[in-house]
Structures are given as C-alpha cells and as structure tokens.
N, CA, C and O atoms as a GROMACS GRO file, in nm:
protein
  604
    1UNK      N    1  11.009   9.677   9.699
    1UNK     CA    2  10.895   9.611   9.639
    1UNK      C    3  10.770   9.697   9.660
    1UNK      O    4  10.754   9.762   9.763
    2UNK      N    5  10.669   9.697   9.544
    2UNK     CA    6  10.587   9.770   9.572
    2UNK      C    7  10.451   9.738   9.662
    2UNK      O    8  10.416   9.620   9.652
    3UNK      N    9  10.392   9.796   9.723
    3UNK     CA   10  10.273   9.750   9.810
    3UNK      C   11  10.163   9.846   9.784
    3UNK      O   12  10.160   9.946   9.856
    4UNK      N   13  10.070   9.830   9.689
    4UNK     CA   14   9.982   9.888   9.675
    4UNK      C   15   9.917   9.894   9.772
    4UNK      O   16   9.908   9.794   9.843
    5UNK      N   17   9.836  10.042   9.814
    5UNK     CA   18   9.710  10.005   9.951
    5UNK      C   19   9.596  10.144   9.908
    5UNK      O   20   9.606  10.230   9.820
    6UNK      N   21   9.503  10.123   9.998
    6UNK     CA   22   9.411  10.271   9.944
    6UNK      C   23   9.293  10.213   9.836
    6UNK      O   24   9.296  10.114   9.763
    7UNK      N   25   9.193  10.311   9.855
    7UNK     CA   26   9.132  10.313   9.760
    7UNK      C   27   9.131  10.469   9.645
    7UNK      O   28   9.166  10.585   9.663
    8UNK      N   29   9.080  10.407   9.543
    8UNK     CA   30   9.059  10.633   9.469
    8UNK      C   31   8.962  10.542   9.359
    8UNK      O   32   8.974  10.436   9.299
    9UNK      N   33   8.840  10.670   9.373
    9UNK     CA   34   8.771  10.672   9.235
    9UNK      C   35   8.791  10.776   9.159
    9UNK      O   36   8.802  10.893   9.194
   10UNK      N   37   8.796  10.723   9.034
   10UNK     CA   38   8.816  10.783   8.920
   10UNK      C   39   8.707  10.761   8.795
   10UNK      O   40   8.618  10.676   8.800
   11UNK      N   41   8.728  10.850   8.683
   11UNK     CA   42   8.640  10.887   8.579
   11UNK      C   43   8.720  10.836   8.464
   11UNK      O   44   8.834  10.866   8.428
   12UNK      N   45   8.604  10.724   8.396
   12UNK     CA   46   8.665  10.715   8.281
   12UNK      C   47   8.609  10.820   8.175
   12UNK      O   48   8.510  10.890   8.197
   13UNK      N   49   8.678  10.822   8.066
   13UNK     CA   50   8.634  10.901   7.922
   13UNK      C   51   8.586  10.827   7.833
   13UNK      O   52   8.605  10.706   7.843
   14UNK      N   53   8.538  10.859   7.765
   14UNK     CA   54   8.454  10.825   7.625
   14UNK      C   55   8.562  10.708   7.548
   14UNK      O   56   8.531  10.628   7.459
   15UNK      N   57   8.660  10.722   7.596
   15UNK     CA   58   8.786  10.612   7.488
   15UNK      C   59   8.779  10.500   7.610
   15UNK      O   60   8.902  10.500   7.602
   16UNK      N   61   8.758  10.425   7.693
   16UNK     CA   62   8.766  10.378   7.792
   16UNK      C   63   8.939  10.467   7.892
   16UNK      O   64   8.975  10.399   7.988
   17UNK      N   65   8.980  10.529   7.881
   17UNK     CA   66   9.070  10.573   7.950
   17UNK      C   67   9.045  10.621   8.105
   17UNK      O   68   8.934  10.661   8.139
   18UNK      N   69   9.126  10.617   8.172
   18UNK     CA   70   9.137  10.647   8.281
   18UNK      C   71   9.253  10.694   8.331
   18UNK      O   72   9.346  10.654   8.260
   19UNK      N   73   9.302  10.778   8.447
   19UNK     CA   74   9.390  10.852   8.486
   19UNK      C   75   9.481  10.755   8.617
   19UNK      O   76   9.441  10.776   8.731
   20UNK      N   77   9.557  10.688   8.606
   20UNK     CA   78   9.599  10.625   8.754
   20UNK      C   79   9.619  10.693   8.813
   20UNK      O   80   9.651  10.807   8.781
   21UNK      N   81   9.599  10.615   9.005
   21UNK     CA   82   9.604  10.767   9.073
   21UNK      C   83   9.785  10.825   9.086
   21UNK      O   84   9.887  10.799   9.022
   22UNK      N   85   9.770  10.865   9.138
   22UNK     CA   86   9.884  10.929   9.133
   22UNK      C   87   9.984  10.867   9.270
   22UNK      O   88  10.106  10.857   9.267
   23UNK      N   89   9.924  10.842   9.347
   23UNK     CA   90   9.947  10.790   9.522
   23UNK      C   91   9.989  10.631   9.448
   23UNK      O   92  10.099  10.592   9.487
   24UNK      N   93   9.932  10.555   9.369
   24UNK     CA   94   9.975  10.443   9.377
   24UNK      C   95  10.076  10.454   9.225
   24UNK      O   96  10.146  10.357   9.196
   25UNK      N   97  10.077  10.536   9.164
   25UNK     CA   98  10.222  10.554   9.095
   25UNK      C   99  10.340  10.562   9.150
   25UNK      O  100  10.444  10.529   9.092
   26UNK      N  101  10.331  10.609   9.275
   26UNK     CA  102  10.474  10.604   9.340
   26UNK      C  103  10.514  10.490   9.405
   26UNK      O  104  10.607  10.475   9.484
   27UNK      N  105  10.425  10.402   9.359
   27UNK     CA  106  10.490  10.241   9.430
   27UNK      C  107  10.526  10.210   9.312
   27UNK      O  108  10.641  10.186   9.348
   28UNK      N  109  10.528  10.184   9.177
   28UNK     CA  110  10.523  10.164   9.068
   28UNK      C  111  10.677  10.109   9.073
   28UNK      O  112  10.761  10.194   9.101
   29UNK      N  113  10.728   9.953   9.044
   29UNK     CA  114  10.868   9.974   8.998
   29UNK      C  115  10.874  10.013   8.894
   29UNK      O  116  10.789  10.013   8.805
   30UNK      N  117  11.037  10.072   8.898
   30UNK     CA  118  11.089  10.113   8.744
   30UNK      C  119  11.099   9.985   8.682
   30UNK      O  120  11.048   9.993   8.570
   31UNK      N  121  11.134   9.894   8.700
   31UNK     CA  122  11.174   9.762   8.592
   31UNK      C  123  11.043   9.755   8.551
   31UNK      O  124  11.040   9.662   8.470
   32UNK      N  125  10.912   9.813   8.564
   32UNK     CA  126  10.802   9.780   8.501
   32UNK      C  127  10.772   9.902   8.415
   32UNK      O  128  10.664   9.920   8.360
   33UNK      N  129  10.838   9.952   8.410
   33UNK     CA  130  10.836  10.106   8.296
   33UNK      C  131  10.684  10.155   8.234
   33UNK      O  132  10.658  10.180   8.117
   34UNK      N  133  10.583  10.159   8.366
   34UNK     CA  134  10.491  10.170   8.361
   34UNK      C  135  10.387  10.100   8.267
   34UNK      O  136  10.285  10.145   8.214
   35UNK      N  137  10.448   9.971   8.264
   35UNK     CA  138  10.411   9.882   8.138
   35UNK      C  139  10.341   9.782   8.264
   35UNK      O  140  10.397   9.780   8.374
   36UNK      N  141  10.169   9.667   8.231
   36UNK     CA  142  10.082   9.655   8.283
   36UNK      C  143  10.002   9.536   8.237
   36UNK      O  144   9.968   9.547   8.119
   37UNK      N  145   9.961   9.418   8.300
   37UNK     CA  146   9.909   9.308   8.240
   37UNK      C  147   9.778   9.323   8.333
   37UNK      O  148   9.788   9.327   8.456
   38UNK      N  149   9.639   9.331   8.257
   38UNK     CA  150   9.513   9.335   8.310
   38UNK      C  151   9.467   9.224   8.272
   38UNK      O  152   9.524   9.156   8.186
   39UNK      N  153   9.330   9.183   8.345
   39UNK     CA  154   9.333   9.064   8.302
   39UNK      C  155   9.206   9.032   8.395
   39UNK      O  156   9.219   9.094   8.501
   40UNK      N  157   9.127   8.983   8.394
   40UNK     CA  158   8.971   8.883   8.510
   40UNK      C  159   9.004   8.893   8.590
   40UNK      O  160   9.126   8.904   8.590
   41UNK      N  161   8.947   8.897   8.704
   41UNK     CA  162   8.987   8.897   8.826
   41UNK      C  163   8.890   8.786   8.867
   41UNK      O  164   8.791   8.760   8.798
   42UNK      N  165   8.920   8.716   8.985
   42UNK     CA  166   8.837   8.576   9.039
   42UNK      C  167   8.716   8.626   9.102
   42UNK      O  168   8.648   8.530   9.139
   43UNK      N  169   8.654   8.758   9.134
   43UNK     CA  170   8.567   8.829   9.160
   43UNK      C  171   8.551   8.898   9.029
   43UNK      O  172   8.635   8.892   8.939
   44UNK      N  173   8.404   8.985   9.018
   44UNK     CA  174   8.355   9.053   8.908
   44UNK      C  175   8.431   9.146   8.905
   44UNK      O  176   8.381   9.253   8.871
   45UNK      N  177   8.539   9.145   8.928
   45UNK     CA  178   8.648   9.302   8.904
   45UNK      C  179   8.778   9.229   8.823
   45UNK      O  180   8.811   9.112   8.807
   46UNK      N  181   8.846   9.378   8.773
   46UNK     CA  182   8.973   9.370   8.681
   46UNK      C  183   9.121   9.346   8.788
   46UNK      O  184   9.150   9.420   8.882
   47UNK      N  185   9.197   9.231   8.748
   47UNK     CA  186   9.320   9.259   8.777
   47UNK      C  187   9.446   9.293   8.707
   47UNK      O  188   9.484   9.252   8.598
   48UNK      N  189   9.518   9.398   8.809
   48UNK     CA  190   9.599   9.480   8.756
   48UNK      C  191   9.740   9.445   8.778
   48UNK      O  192   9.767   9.469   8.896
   49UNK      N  193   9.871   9.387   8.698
   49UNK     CA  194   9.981   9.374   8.743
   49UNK      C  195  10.089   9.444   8.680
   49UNK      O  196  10.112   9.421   8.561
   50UNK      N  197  10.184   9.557   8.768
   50UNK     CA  198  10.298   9.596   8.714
   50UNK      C  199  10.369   9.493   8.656
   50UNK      O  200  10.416   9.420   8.743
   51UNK      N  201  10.394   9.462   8.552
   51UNK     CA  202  10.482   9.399   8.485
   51UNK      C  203  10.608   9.314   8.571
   51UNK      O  204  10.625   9.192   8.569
   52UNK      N  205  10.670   9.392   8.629
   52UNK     CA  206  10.778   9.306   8.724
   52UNK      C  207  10.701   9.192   8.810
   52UNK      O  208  10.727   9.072   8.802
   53UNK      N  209  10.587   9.259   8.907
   53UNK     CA  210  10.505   9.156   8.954
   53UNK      C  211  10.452   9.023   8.878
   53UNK      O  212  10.473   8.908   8.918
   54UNK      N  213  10.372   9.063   8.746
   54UNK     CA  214  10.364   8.974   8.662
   54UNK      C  215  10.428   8.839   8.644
   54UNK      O  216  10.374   8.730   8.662
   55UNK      N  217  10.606   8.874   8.586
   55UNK     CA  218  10.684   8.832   8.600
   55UNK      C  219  10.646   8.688   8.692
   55UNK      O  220  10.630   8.571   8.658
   56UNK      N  221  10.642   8.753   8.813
   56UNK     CA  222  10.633   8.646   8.913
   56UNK      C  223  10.496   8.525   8.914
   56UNK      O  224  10.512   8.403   8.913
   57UNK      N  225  10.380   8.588   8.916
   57UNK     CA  226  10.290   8.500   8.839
   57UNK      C  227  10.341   8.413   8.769
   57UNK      O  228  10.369   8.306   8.824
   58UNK      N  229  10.367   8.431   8.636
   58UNK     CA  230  10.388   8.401   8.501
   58UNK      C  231  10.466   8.284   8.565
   58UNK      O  232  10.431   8.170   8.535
   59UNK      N  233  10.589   8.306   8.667
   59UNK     CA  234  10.679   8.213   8.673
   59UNK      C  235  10.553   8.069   8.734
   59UNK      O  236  10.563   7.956   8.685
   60UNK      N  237  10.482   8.090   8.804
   60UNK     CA  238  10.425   8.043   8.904
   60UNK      C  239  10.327   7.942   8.802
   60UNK      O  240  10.321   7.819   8.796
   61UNK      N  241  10.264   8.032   8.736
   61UNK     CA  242  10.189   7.972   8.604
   61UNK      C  243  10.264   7.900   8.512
   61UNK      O  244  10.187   7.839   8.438
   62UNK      N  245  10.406   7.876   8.479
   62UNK     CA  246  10.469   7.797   8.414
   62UNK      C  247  10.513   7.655   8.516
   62UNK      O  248  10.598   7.566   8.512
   63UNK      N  249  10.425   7.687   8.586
   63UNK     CA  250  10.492   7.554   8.649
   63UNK      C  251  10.367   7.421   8.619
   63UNK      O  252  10.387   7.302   8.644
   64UNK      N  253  10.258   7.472   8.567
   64UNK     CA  254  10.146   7.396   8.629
   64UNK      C  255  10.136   7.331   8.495
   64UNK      O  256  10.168   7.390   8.391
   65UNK      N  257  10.094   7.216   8.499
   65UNK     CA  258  10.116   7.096   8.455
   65UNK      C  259   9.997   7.070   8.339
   65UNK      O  260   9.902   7.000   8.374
   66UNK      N  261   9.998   7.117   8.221
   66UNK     CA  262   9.884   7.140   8.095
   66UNK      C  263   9.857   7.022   8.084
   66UNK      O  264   9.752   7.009   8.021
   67UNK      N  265   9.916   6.898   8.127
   67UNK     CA  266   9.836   6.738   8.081
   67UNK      C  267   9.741   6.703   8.231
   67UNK      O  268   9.684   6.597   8.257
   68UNK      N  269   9.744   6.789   8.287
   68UNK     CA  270   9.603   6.795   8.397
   68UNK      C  271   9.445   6.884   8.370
   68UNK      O  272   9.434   7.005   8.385
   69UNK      N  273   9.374   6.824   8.343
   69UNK     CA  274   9.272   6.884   8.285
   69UNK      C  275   9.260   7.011   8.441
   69UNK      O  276   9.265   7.130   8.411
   70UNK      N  277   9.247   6.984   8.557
   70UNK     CA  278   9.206   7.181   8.616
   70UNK      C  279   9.308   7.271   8.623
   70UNK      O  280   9.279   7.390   8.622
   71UNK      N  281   9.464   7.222   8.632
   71UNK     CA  282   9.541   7.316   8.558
   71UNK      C  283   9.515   7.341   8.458
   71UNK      O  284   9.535   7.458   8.427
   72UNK      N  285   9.480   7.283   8.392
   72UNK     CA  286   9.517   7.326   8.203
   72UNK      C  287   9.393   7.451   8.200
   72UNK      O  288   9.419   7.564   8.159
   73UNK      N  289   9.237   7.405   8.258
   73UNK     CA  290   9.136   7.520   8.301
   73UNK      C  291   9.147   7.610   8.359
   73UNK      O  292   9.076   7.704   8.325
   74UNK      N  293   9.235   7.631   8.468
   74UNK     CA  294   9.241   7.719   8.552
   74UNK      C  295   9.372   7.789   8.442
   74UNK      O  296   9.369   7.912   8.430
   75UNK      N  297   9.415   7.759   8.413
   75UNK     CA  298   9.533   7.842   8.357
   75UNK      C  299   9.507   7.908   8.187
   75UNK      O  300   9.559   8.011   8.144
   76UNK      N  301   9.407   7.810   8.107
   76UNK     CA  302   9.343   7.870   7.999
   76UNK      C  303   9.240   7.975   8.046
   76UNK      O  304   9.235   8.085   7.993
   77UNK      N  305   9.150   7.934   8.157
   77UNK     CA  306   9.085   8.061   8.154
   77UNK      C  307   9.098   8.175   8.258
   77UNK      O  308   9.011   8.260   8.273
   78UNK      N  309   9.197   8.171   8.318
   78UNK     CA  310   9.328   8.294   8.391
   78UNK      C  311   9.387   8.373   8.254
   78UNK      O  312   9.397   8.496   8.250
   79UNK      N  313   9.416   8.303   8.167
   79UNK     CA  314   9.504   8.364   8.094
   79UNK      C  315   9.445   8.408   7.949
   79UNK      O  316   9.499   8.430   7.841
   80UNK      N  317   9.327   8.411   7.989
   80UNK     CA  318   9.234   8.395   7.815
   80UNK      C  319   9.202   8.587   7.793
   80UNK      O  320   9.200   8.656   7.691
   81UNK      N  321   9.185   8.617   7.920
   81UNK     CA  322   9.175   8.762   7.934
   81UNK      C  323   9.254   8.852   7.898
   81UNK      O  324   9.230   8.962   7.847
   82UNK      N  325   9.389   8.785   7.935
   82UNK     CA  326   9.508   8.853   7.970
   82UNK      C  327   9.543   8.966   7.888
   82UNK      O  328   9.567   8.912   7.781
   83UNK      N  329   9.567   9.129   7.867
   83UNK     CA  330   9.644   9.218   7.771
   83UNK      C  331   9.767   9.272   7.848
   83UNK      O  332   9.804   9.247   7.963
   84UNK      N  333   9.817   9.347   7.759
   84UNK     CA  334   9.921   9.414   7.786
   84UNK      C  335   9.887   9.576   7.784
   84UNK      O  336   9.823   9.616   7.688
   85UNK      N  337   9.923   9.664   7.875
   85UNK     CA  338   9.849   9.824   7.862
   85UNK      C  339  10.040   9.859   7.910
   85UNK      O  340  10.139   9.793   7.944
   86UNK      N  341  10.008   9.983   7.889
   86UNK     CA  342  10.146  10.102   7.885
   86UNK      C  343  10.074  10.216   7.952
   86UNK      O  344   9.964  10.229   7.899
   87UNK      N  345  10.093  10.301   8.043
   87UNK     CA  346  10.045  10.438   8.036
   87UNK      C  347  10.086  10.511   7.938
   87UNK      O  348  10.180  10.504   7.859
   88UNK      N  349   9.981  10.597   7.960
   88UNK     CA  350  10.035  10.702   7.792
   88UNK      C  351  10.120  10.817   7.856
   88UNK      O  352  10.194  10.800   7.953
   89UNK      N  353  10.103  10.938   7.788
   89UNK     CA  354  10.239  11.044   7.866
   89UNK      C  355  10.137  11.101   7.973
   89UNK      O  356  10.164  11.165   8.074
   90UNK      N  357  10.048  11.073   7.938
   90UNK     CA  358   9.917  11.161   8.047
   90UNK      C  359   9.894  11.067   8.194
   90UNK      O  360   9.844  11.109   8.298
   91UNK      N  361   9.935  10.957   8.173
   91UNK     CA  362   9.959  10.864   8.275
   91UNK      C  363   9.811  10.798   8.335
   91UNK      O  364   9.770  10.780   8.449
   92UNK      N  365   9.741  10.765   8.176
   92UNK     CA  366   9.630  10.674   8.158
   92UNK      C  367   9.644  10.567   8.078
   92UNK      O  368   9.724  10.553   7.986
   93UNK      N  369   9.530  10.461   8.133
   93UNK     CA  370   9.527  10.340   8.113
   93UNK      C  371   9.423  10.322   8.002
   93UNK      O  372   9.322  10.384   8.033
   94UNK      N  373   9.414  10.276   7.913
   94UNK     CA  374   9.330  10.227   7.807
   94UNK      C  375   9.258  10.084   7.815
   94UNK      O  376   9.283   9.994   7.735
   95UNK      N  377   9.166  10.073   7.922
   95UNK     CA  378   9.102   9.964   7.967
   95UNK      C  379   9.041   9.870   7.866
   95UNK      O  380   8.929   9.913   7.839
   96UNK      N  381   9.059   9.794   7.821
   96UNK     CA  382   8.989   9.713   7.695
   96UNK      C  383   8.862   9.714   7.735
   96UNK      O  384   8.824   9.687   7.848
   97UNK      N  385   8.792   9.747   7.639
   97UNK     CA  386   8.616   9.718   7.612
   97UNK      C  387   8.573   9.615   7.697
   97UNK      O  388   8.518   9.616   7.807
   98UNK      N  389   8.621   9.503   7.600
   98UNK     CA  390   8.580   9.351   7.638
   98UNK      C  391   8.570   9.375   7.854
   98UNK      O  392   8.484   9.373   7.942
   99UNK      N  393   8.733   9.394   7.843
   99UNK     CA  394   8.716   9.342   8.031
   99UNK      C  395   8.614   9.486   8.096
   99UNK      O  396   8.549   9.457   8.197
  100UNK      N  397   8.601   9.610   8.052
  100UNK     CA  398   8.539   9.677   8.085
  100UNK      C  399   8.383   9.628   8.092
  100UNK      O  400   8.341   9.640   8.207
  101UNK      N  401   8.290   9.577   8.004
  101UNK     CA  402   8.188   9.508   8.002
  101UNK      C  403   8.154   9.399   8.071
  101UNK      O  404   8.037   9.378   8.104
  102UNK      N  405   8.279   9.294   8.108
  102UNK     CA  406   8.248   9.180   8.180
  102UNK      C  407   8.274   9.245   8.325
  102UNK      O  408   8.182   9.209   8.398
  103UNK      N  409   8.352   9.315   8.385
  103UNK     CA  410   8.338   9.373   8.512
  103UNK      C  411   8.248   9.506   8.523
  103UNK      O  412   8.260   9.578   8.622
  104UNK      N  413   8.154   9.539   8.418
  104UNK     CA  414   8.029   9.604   8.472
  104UNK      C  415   8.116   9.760   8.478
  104UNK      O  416   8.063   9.859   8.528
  105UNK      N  417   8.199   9.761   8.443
  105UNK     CA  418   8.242   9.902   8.440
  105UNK      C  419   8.256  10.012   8.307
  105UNK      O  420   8.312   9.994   8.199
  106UNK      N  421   8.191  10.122   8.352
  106UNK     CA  422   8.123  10.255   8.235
  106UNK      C  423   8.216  10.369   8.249
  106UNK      O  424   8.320  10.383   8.184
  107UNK      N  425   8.166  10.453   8.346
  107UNK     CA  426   8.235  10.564   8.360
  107UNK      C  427   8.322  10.616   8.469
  107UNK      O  428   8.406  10.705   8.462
  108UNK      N  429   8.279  10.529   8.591
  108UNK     CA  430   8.404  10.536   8.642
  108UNK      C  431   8.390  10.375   8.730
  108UNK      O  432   8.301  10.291   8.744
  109UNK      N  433   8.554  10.395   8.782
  109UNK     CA  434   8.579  10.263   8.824
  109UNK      C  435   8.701  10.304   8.992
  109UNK      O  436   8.775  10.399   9.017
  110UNK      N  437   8.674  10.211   9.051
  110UNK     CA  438   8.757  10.210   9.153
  110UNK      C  439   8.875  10.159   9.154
  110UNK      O  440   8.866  10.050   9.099
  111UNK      N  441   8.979  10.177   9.186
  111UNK     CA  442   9.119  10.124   9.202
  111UNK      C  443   9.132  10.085   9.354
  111UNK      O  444   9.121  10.168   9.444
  112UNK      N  445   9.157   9.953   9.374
  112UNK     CA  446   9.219   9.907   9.494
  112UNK      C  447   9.298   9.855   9.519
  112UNK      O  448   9.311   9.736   9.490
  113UNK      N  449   9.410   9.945   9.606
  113UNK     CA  450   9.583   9.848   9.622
  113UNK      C  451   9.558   9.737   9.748
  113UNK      O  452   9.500   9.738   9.857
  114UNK      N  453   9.655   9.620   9.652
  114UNK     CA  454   9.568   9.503   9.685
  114UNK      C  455   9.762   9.427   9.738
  114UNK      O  456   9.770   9.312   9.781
  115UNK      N  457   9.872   9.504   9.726
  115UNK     CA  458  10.003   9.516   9.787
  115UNK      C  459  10.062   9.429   9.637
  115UNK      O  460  10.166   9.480   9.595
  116UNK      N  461  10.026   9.342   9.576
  116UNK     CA  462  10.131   9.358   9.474
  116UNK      C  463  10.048   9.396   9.318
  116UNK      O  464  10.083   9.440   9.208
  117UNK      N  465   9.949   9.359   9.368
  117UNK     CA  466   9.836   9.437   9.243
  117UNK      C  467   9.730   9.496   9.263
  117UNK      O  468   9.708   9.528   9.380
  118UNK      N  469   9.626   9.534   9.158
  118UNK     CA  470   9.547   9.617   9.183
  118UNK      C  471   9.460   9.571   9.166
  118UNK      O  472   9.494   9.462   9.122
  119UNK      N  473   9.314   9.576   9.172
  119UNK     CA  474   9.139   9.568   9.172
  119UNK      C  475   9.141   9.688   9.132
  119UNK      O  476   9.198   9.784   9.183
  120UNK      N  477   9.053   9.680   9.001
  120UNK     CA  478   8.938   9.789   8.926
  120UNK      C  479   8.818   9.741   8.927
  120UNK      O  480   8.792   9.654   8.844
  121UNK      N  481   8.723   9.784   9.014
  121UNK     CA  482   8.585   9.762   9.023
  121UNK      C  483   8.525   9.862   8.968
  121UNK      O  484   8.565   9.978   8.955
  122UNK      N  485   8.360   9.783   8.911
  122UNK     CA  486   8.267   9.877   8.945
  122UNK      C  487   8.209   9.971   9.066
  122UNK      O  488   8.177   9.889   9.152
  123UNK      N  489   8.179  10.100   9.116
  123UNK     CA  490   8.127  10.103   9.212
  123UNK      C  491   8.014  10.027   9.255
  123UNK      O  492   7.989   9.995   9.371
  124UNK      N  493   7.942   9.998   9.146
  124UNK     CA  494   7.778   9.931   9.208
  124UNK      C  495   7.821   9.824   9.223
  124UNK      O  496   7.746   9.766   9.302
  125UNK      N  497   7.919   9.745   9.186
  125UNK     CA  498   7.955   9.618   9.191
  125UNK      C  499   8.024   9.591   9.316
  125UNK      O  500   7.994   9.490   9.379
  126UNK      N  501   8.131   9.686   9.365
  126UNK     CA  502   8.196   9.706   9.440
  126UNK      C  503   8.096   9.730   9.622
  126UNK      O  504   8.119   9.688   9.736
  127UNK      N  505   8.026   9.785   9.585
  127UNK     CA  506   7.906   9.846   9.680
  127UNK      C  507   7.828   9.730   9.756
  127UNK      O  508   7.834   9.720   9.879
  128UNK      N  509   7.754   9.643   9.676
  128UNK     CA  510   7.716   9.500   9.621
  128UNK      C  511   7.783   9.414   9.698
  128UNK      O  512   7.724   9.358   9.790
  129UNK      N  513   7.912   9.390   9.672
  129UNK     CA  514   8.023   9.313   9.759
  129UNK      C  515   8.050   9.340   9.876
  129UNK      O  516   8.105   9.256   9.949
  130UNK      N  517   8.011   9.486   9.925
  130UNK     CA  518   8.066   9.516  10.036
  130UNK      C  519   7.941   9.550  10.131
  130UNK      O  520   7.961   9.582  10.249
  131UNK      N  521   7.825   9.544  10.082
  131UNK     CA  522   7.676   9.527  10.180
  131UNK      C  523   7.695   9.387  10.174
  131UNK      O  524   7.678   9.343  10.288
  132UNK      N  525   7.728   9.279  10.079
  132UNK     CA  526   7.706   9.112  10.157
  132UNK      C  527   7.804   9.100  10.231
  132UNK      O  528   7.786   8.989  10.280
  133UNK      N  529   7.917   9.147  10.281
  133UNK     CA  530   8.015   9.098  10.375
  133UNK      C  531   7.978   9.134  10.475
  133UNK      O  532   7.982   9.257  10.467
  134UNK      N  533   7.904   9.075  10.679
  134UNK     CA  534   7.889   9.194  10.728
  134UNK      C  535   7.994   9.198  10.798
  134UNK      O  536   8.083   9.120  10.767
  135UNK      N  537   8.013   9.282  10.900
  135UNK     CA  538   8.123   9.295  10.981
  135UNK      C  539   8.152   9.180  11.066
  135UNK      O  540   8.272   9.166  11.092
  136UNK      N  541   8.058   9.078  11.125
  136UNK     CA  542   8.113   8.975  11.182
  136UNK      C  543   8.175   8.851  11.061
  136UNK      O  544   8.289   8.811  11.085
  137UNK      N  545   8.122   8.808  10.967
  137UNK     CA  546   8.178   8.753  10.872
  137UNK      C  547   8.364   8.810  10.839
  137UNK      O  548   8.465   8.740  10.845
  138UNK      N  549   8.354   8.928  10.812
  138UNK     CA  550   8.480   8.962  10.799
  138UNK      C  551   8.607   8.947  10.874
  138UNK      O  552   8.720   8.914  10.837
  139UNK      N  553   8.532   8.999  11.059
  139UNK     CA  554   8.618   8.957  11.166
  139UNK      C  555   8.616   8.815  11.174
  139UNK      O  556   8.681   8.775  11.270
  140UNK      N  557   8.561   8.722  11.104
  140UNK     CA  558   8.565   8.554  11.136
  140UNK      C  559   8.707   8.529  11.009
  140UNK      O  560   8.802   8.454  11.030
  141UNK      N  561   8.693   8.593  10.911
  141UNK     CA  562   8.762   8.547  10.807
  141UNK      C  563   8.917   8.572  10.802
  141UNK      O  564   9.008   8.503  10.755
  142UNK      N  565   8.919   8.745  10.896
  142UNK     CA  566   9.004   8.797  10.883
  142UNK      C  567   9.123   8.700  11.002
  142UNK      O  568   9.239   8.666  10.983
  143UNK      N  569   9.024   8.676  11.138
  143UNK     CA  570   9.092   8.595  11.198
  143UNK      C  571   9.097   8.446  11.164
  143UNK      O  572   9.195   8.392  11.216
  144UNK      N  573   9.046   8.390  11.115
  144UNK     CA  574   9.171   8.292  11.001
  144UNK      C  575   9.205   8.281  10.926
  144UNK      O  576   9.232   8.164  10.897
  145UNK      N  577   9.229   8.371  10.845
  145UNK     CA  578   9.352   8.430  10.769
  145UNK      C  579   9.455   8.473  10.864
  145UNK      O  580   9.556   8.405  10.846
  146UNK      N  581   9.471   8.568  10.970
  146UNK     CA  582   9.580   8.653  11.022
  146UNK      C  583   9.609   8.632  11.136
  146UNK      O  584   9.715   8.669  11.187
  147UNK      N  585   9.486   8.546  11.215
  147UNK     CA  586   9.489   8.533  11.358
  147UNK      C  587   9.640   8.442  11.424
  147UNK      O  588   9.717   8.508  11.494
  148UNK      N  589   9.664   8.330  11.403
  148UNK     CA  590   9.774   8.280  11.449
  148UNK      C  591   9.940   8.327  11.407
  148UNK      O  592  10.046   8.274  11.439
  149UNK      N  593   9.917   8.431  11.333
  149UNK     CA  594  10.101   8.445  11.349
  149UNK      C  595  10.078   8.638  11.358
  149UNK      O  596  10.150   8.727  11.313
  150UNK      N  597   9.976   8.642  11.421
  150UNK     CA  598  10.008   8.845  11.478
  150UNK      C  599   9.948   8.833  11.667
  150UNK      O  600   9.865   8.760  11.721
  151UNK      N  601  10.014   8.909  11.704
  151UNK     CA  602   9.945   8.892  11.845
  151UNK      C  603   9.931   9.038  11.867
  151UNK      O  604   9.880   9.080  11.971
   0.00000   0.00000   0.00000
C-alpha cells in the first residue's frame, strides 16, 4: 500500500501542468495506472487520490444516506469538484483551472504526502497555515490524536 510522505515544490507551466515528483511516484500503485481523482480539499488546498485509493473513498461515500439533508451536502459538495487526471508520458498533471483558482495556486504549488493521498497547496497559502499553527497548539493536537496508543 502506498504511503505518501515528504514535501517537494514544484513549477507549474503556462498550461496549468506540473511535473510529479518523482520520490512520490514510487509509491504509486500499479492498479492505479497513474490514473488520479483531484478534487477540494477541506482546507484551501487540492486533494489528490491514486485511483485505487479512491476506490476506497468512493466505497465509503456510497454508503451515506442521500435522504439526509448533511450527507446529501457533505457528499454533493465533496464531490462537485471531483475530475479525473492521467499523467502524460512526461509524468505531468494537468491541474484544472477552476481547482487551481479556488486553492490560490499560479505557478508553483506544493505537494504533500499525506500516506494515502496528496495536498497541493499554494505556497503563500501553505505558509499562512503554517505561521497560525504554533508549536504548542500542534504538540496539544498531535497528543490527542496519537498520544494514547504510542508510548
């Protein structure tokens, strides 16, 4: 299974394209034949899913119950974003306009392995997020999230 981790900035081009890095291609499953569902992320950044991962979502998202009005919201506007991308032979991504504009991203963007998907941020956006977190906030959060089952 793949576990994305790391960060890399990269340069987009004039077509919105971008180069994936190369370090998180080698987590890449094959059953996802470098094929890619982007899509909003619950923060001002893009999320990125190998296709197999997807998969698993998708299953997760078919479960939720459309005659409930905040499923039916949470799942129309999760999924209102949603495309499908392929790398090309050059082993770039063709970022749609649209999500490029709503996550504030121009010319280049950050990739962050996030263990089964990815974050594409803006840097200024990214920057932004990471001066309001300070370091004691994080150590409060991180230990409850992780604190009771690592010693």
């Amino acid at each position: 299974m793949a576990s994305f981790k790391g960060e890399y900035d990269h340069s987009i081009d004039s077509k919105g394209r971008v180069s994936f890095p190369a370090k998180l291609r080698k987590y890449l499953p094959p059953q996802s034949q470098d094929s890619f569902v982007i899509l909003k992320g619950l923060e001002r950044c893009l999320l990125l899913y190998p296709q197999e991962h997807w998969q698993q979502v998708q299953e997760r998202l078919s479960e939720m119950n459309k005659f409930r009005t905040q499923e039916r919201t949470v799942l129309r506007n999760f999924l209102r974003s949603a495309d499908d991308l392929t790398l090309d032979k050059h082993n770039r991504l063709a970022i749609p306009s649209k999500l490029m504009e709503w996550a504030s991203i121009d010319s280049k963007v950050i990739f962050i392995g996030m263990g089964d998907s990815i974050e594409l941020w803006s840097p200024d956006i990214l920057e932004k997020a990471d001066q309001e977190l300070d370091s004691d906030t994080y150590r409060e959060m991180f230990e409850n999230v992780m604190g009771d089952g690592f010693k």
